[in-house]
C-alpha positions in Angstrom: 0.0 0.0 0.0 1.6 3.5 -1.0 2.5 6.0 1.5 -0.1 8.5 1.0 -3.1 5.8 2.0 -1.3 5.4 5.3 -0.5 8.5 6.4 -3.6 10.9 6.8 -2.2 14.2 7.2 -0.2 13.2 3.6 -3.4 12.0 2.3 -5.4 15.7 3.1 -2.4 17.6 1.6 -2.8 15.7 -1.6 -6.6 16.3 -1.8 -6.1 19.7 -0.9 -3.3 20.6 -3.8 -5.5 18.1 -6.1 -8.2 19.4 -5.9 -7.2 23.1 -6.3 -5.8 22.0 -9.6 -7.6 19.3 -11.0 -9.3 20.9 -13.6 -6.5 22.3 -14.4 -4.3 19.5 -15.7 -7.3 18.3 -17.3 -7.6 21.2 -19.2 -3.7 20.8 -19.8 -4.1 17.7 -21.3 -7.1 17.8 -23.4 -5.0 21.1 -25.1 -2.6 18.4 -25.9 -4.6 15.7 -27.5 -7.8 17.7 -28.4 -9.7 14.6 -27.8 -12.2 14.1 -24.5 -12.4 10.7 -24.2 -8.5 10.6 -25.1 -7.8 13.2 -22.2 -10.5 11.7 -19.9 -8.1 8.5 -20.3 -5.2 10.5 -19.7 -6.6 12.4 -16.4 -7.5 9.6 -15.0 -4.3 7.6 -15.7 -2.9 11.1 -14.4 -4.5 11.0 -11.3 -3.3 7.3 -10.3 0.7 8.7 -10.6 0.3 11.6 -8.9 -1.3 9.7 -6.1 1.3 7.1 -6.0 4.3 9.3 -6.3 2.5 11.7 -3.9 5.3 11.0 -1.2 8.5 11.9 -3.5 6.7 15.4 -4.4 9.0 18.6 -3.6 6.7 20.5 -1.8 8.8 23.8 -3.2 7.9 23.3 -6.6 4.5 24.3 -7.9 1.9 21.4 -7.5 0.3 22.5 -10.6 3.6 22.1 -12.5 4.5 18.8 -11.4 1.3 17.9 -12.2 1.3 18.8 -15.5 4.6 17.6 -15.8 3.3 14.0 -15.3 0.6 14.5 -17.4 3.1 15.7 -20.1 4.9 12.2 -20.0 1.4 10.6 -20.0 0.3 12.0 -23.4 3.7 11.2 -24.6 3.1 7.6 -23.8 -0.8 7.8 -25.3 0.9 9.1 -28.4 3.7 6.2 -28.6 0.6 4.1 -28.1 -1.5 5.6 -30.8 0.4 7.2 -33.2 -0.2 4.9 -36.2 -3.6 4.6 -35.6 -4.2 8.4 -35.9 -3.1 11.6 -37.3 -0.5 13.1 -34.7 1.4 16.3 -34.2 4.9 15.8 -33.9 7.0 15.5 -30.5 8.7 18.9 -30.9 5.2 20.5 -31.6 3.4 18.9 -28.6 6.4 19.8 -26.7 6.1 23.5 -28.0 2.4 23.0 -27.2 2.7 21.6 -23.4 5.4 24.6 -23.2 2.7 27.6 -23.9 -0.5 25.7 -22.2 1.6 25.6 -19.1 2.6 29.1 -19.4 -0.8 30.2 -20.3 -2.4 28.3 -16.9 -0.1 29.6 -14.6 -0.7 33.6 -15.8 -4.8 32.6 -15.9 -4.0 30.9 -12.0 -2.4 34.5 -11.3 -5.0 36.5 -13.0 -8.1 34.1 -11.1 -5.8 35.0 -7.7 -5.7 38.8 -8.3 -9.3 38.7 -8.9 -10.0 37.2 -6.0 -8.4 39.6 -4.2 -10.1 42.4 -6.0 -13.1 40.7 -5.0 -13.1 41.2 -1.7 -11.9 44.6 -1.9 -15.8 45.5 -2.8 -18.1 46.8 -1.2 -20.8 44.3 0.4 -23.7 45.5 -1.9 -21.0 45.1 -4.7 -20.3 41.6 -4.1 -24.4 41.0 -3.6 -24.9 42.5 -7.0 -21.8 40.8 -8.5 -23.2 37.2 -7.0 -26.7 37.7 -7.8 -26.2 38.5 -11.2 -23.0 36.4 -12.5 -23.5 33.7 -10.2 -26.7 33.3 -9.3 -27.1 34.4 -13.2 -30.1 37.0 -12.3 -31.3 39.2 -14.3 -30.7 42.8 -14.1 -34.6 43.3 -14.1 -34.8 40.7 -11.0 -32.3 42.5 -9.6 -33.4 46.0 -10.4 -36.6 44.7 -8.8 -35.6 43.8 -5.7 -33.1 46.9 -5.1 -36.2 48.9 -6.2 -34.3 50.5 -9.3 -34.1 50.6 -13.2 -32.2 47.8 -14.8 -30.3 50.6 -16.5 -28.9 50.8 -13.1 -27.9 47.7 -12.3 -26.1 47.5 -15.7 -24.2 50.9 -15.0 -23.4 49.9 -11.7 -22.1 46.0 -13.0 -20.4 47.9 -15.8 -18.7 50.3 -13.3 -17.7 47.2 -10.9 -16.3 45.4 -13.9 -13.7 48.1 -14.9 -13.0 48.3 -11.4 -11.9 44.5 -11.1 -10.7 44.7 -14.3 -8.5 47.8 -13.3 -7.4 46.2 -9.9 -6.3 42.7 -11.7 -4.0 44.7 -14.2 -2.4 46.9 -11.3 -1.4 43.4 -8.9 -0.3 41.7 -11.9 1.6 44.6 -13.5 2.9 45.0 -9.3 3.9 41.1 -9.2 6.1 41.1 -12.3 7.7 44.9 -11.3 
């Protein structure tokens, strides 16, 4: 039995970092193949390394990376697998590929960070009008009607907040890479 099952503080941290990212190095992998049931495969082939090699993770490196990493080596050994069956890009192009797809999840994983922290920089009624409307997907008549306003309002105001967030993401990310 691996490590990881034994030890439940080991276990927790694995969920924890998995789950955070899971979607993640899905999304990395279907990029790669362009197939779902291929990357379905894949994930879940994934998902039984990373849990067995768990325990030899360097918990100074990026999870996300060294999950992708594996992943990387698994579509390499779908492709081996597959390649005269089907049309295939070639190594250096799905290395090229794996190389922007990972660069292009880790700025979206520090642009969904900064926005989170722009979130909570909102006012309460912000963040009600913000959740109601984009997550709850209300209208902006509902809305309107239940804040006892025009839905020209409740569009200004959204449109307002949205510049806002949009203007607070740029100025952390442009502050990270200064």
């Amino acid at each position: 039995m691996s490590e990881p099952l034994n030890n439940p503080v080991m276990s927790e941290e694995f969920f924890r970092l998995f789950s955070r990212d899971d979607r993640k190095v899905y999304g990395y992998i279907l990029a790669l193949v362009l197939d779902v049931t291929a990357a379905e495969d894949i994930f879940q082939e994934t998902c039984v390394i990373l849990w067995k090699e768990f325990p030899q993770y360097d918990h100074d490196r990026s999870f996300l990376n060294w999950a992708n990493g594996i992943a990387f080596n698994q579509v390499r050994k779908y492709r081996r697998k597959y390649q005269n069956k089907r049309l295939v890009f070639s190594d250096s192009l799905v290395t090229e590929l794996a190389e922007d797809v990972s660069s292009m999840v880790e700025d979206l994983s520090q642009r969904q960070l900064a926005l989170t922290q722009c979130l909570q920089k909102l006012t309460s009624r912000e963040r009600e009008l913000i959740d109601a409307y984009y997550g709850n997907q209300e209208t902006a008549a509902t809305v309107a009607d239940r804040w006892k306003c025009s839905s020209h309002a409740i569009y200004k105001t959204i449109k307002k907040i949205r510049k806002a967030l949009f203007d607070c993401v740029n100025r952390r990310l442009s502050s990270e890479i200064s």
